[in-house]
MDAnalysis code that builds the backbone (N, CA, C; Angstrom):
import MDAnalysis as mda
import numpy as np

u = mda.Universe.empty(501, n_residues=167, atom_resindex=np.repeat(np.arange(167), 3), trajectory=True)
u.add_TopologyAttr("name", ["N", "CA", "C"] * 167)
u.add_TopologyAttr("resid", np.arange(1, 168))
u.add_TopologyAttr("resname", ["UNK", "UNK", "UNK", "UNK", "UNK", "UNK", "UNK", "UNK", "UNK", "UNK", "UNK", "UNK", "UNK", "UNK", "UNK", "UNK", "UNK", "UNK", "UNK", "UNK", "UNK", "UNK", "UNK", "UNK", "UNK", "UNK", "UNK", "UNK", "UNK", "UNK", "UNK", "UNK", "UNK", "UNK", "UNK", "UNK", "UNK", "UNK", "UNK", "UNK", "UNK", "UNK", "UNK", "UNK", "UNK", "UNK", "UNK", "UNK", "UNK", "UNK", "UNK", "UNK", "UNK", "UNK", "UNK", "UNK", "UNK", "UNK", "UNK", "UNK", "UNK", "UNK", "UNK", "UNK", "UNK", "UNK", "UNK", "UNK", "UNK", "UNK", "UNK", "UNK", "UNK", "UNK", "UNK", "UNK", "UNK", "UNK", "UNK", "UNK", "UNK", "UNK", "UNK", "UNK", "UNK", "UNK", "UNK", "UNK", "UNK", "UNK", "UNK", "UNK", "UNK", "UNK", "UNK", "UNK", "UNK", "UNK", "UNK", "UNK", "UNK", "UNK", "UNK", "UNK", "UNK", "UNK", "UNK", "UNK", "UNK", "UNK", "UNK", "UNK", "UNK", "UNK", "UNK", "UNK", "UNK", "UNK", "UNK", "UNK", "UNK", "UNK", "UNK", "UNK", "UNK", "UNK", "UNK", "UNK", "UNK", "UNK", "UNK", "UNK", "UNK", "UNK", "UNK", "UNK", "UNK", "UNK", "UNK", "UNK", "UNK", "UNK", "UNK", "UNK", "UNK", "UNK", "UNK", "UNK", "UNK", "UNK", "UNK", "UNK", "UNK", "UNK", "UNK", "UNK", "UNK", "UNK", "UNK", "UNK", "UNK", "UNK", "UNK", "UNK", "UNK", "UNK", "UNK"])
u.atoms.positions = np.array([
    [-20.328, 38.527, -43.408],
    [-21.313, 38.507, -42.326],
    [-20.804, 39.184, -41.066],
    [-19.507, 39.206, -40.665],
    [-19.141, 39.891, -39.650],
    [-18.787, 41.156, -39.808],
    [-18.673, 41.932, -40.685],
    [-18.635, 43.245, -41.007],
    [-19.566, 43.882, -40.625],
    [-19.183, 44.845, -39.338],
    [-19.627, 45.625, -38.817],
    [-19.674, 46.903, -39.366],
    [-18.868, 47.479, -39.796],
    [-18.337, 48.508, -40.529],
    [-17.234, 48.475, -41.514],
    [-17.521, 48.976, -42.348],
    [-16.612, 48.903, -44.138],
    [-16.097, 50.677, -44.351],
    [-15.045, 51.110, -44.619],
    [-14.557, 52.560, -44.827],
    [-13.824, 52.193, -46.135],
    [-14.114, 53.154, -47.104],
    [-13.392, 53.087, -48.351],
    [-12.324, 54.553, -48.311],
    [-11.084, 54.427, -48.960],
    [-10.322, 55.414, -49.356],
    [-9.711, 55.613, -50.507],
    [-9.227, 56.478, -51.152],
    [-8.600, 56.890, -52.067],
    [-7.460, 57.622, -51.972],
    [-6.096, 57.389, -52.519],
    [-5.117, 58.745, -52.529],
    [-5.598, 59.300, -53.632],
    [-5.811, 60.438, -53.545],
    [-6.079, 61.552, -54.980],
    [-4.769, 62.062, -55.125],
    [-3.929, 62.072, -54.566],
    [-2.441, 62.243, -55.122],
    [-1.698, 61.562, -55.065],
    [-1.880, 60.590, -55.714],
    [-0.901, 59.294, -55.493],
    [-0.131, 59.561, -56.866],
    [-0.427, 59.725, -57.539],
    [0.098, 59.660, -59.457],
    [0.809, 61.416, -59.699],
    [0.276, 62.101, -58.679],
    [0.108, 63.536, -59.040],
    [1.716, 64.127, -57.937],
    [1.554, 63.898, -56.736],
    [2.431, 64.873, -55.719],
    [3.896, 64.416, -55.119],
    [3.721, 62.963, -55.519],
    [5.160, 62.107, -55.291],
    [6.707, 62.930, -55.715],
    [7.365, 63.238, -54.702],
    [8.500, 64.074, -55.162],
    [9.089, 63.331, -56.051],
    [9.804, 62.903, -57.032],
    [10.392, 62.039, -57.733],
    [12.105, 61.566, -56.509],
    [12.323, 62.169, -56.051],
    [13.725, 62.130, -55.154],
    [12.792, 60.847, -54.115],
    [12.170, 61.287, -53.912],
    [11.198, 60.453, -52.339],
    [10.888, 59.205, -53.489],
    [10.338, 58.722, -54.200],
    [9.923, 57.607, -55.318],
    [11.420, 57.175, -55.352],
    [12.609, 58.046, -55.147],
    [13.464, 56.782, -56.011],
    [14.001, 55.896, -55.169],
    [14.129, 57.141, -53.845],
    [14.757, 56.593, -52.686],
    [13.942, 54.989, -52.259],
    [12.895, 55.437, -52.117],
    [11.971, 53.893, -51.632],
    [11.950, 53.200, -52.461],
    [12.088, 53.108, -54.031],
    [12.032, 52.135, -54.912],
    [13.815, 51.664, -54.694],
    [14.762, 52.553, -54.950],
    [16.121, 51.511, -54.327],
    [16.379, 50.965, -53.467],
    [15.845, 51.776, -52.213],
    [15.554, 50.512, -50.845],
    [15.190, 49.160, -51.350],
    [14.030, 49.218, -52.273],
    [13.272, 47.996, -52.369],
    [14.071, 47.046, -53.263],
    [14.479, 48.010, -54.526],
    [16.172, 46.643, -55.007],
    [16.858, 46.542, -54.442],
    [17.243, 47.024, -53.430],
    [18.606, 46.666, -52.462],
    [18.260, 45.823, -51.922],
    [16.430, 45.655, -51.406],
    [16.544, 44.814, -50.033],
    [16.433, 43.275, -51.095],
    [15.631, 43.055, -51.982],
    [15.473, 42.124, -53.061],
    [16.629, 41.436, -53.325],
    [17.433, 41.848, -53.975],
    [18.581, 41.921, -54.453],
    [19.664, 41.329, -53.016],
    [20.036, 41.759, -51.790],
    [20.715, 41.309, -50.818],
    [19.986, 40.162, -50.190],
    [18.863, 39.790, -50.448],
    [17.814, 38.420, -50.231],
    [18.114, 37.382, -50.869],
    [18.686, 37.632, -51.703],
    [18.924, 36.375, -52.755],
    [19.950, 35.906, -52.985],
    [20.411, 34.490, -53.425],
    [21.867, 33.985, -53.579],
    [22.019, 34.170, -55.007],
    [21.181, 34.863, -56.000],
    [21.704, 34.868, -57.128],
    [21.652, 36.407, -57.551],
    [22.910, 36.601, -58.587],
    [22.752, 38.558, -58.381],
    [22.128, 39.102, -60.060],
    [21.786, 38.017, -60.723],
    [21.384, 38.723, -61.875],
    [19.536, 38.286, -61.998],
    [18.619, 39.443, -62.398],
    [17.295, 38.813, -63.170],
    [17.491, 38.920, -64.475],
    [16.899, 38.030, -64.923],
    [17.137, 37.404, -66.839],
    [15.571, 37.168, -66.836],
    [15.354, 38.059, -68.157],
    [14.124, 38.672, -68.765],
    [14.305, 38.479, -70.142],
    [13.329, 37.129, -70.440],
    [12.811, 36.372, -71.527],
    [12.404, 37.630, -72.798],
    [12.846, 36.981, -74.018],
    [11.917, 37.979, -75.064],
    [9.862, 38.342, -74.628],
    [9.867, 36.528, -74.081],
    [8.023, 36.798, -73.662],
    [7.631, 37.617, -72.130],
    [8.982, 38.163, -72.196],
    [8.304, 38.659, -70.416],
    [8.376, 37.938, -69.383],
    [9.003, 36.285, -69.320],
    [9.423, 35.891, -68.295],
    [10.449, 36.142, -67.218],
    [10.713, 36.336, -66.128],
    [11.800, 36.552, -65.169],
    [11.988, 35.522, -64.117],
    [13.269, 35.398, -64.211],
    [14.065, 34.558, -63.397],
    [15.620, 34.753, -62.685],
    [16.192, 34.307, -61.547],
    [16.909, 35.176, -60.861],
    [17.875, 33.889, -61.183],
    [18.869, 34.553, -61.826],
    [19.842, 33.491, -62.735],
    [21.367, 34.343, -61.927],
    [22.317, 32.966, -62.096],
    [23.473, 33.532, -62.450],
    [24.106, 33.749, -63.217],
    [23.796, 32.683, -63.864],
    [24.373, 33.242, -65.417],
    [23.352, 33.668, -66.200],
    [23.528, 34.023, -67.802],
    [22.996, 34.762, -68.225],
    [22.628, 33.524, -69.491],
    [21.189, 33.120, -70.124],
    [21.092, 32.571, -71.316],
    [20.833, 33.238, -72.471],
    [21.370, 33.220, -73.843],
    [21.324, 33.545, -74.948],
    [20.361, 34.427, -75.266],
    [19.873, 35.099, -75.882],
    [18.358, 35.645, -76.176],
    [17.459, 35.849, -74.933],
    [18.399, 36.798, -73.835],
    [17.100, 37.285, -72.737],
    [18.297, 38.330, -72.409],
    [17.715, 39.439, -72.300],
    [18.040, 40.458, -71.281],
    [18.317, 40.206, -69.412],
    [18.914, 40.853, -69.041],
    [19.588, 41.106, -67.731],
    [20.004, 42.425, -66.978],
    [19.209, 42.025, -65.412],
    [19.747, 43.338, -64.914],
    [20.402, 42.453, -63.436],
    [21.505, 43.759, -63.101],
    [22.145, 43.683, -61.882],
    [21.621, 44.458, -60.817],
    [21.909, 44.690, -59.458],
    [21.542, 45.442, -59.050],
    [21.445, 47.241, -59.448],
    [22.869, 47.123, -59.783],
    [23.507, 48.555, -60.216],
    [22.508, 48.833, -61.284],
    [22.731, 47.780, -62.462],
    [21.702, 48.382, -63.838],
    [20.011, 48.503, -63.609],
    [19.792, 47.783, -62.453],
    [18.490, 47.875, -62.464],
    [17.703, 49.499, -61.828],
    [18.536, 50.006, -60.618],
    [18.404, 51.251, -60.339],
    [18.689, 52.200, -61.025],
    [19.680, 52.182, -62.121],
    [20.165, 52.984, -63.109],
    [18.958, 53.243, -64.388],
    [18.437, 51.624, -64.165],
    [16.741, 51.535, -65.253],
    [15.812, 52.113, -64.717],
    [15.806, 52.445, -63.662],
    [14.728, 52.924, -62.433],
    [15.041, 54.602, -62.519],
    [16.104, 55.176, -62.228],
    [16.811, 56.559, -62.567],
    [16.545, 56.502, -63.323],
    [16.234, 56.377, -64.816],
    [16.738, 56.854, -65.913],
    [14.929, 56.928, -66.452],
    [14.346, 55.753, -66.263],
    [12.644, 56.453, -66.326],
    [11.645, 57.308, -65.402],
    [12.429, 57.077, -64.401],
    [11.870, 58.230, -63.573],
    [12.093, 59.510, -63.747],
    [13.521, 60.099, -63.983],
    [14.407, 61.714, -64.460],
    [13.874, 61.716, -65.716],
    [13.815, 61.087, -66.703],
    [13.530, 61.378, -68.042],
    [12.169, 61.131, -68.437],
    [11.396, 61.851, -67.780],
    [9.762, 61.714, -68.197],
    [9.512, 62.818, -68.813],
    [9.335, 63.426, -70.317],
    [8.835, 64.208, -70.678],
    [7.356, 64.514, -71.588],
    [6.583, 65.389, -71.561],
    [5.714, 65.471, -72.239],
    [5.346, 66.495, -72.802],
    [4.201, 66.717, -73.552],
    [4.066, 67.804, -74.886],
    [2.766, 68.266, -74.641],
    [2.497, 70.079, -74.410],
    [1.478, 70.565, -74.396],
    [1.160, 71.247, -75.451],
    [0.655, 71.032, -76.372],
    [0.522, 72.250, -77.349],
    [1.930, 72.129, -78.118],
    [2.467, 73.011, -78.217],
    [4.237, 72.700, -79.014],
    [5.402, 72.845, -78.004],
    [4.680, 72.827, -76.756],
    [5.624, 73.275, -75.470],
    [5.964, 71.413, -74.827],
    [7.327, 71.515, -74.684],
    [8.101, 70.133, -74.187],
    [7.975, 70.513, -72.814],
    [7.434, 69.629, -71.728],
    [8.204, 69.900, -70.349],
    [8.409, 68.409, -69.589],
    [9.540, 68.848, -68.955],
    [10.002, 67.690, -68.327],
    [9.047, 67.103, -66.806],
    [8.541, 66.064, -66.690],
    [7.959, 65.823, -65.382],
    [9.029, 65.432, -64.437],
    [8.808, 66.818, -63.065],
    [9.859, 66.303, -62.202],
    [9.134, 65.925, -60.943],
    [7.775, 65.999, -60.627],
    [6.953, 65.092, -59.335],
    [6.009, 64.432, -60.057],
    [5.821, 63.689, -59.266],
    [4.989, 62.767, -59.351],
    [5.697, 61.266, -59.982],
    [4.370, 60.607, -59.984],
    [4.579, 59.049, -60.826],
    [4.499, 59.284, -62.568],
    [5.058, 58.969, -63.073],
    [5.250, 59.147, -64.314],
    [3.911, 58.216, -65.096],
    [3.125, 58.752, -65.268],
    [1.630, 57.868, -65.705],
    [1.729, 56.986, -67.333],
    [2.222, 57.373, -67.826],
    [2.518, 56.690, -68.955],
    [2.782, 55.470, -69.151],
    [4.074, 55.107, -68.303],
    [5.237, 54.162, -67.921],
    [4.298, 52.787, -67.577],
    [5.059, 52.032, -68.334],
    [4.421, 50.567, -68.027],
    [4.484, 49.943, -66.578],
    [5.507, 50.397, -65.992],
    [5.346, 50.130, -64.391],
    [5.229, 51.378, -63.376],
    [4.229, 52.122, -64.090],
    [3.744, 53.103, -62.814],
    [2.944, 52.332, -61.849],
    [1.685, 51.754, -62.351],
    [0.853, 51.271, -61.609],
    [1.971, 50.168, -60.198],
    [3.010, 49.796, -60.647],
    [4.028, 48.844, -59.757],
    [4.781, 49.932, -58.990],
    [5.238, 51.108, -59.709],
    [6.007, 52.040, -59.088],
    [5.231, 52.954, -57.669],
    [3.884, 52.816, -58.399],
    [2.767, 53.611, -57.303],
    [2.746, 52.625, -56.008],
    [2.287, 51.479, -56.240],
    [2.030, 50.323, -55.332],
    [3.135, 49.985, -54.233],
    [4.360, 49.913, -54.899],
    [5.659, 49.632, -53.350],
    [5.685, 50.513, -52.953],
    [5.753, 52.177, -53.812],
    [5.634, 53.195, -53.101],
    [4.941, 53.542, -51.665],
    [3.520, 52.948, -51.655],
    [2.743, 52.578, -50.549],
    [2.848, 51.759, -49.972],
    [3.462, 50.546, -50.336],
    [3.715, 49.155, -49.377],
    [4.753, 49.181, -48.649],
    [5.600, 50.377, -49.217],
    [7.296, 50.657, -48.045],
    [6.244, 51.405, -46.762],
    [6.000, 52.779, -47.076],
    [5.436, 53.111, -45.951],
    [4.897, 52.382, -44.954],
    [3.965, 51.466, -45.066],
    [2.685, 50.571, -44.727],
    [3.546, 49.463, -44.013],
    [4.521, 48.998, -44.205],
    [5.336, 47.758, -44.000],
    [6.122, 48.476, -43.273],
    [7.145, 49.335, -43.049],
    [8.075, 50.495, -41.921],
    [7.044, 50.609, -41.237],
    [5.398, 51.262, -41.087],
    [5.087, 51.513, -40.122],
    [4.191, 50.282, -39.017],
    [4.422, 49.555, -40.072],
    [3.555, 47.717, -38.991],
    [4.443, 47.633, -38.914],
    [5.694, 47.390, -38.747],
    [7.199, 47.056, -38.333],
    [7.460, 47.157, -36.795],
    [7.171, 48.838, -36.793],
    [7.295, 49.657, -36.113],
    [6.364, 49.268, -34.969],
    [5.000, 49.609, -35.038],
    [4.317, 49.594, -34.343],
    [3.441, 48.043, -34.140],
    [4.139, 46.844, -34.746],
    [4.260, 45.423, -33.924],
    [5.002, 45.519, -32.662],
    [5.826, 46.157, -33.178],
    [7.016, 46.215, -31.789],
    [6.543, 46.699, -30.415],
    [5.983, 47.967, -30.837],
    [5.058, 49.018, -29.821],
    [3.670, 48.838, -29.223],
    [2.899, 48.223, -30.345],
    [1.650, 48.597, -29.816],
    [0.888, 47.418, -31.054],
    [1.146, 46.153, -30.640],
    [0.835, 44.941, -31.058],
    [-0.776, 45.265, -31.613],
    [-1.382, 45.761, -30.360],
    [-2.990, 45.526, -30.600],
    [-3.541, 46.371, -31.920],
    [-2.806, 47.648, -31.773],
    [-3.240, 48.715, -32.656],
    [-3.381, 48.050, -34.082],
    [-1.812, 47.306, -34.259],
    [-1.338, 46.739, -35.613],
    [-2.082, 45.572, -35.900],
    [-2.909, 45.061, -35.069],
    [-3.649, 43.774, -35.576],
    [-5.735, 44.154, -35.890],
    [-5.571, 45.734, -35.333],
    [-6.728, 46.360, -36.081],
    [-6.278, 46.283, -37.254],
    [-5.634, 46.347, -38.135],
    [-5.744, 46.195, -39.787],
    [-5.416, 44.871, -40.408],
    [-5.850, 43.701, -39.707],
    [-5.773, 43.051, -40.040],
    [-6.997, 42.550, -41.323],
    [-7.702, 43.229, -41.268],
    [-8.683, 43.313, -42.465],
    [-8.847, 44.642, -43.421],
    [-7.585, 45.616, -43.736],
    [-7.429, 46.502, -44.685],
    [-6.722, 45.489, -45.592],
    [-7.300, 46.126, -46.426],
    [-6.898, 45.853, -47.979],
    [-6.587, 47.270, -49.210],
    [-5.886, 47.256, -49.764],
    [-5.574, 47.945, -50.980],
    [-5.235, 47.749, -51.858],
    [-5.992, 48.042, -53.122],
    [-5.301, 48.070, -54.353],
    [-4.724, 49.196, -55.113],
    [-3.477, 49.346, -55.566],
    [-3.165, 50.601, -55.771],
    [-3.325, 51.943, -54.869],
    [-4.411, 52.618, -55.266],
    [-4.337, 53.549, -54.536],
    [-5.632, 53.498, -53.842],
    [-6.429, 52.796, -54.039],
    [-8.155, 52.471, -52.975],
    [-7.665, 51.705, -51.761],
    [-8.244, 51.451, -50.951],
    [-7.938, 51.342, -49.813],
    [-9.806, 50.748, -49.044],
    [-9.321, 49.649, -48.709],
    [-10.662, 49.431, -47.825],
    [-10.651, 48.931, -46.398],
    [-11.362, 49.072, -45.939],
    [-10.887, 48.747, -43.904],
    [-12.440, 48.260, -43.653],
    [-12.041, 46.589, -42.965],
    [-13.809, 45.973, -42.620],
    [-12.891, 46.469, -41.245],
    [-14.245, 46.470, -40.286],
    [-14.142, 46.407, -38.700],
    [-12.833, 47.133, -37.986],
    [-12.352, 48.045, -38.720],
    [-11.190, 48.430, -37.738],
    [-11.493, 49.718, -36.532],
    [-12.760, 49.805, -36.383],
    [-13.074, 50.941, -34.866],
    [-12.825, 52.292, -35.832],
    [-12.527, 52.664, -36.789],
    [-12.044, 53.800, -37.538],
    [-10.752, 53.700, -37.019],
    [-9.964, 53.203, -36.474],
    [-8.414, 53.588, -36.576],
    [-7.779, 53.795, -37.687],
    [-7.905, 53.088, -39.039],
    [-7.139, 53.622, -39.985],
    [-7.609, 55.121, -40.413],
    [-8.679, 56.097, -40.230],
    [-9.236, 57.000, -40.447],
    [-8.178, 58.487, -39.435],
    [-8.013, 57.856, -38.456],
    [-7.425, 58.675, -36.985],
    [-5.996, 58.657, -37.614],
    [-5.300, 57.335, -37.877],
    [-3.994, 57.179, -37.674],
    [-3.350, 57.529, -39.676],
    [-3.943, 57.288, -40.090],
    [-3.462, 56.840, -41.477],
    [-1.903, 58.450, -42.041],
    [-2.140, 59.390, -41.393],
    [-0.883, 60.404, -41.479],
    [-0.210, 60.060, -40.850],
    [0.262, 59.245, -39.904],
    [1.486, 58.504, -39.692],
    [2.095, 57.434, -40.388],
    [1.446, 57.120, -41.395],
    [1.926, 56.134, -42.153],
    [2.418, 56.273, -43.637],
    [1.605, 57.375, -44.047],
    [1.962, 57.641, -45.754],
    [2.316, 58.970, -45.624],
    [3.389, 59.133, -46.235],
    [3.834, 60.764, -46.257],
    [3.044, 61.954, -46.638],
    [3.111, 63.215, -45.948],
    [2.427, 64.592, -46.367],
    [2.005, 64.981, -47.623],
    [2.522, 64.525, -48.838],
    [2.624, 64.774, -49.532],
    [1.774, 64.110, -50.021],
    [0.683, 62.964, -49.668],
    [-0.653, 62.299, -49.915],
    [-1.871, 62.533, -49.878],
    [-2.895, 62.519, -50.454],
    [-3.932, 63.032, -49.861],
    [-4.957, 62.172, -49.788],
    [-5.622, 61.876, -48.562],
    [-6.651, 60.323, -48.363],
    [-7.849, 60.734, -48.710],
    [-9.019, 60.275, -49.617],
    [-10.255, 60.794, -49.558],
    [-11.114, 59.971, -48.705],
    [-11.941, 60.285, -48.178],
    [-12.855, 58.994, -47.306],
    [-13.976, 59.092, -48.782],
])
């Protein structure tokens, strides 16, 4: 009822223009910062897909450390290849679409930016940052009730060049 105005967006290059170097960097930020948050240094990953931040390790579940987990992160990101016709080529930008955690890899990708720049500009310019207090996104859509169009004006200060917003 109080929605004055509703703006929808899209990245159309969210899956497509991501340097893979720029994806890895912000995804290890994000295990580092995880990982130095916590008093325990291993996750233990159930045969059913459960996770839990253990120190030790139980029988029949997989485990990552910090080190192995970025090394799991390197190693599906550099090694994405695919097949055109009888031609192999390696994908070296973008999000690797295949991958069971692209849709997760796409998403922090945008939530580092988005989170550095309300960081930032709480500090600076309180009022600006409490216009988005009613954006929302999923993945790569994007919706804004009542924000004056500021996310429309400002939104290239927040997600890198290499994005492209559709209204």
């Amino acid at each position: 009822r109080s929605a004055k105005t509703i703006s929808f967006f899209d990245f159309s290059t969210l899956y497509t223009n991501i340097p893979h170097e720029n994806l890895l960097q912000v995804l290890i930020r994000i295990i580092e910062f995880v990982f130095k948050g916590n008093t325990r240094e291993k996750i233990s990953i159930s045969l059913s897909g459960e996770a839990n931040w253990v120190t030790k390790v139980r029988k029949g579940t997989f485990f990552f450390t910090m080190p192995s987990l970025i090394k799991a992160v390197e190693c599906l990101i550099n090694n994405c290849y695919f097949t055109v016709g009888k031609i192999l080529l390696k994908q070296i930008i973008g999000i690797p679409m295949g991958l069971d955690p692209a849709p997760y890899f796409a998403n922090l990708f945008l939530f580092h930016y988005e989170s550095e720049w309300f960081k930032k500009t709480k500090k600076t310019n309180n009022m600006l940052a409490r216009k988005f207090g009613k954006t929302f996104r999923f993945i790569d859509d994007l919706i804004n009730i009542n924000d004056g169009g500021e996310f429309e004006r400002i939104w290239t200060e927040i997600y890198p060049s290499e994005l492209q917003l559709k209204k």
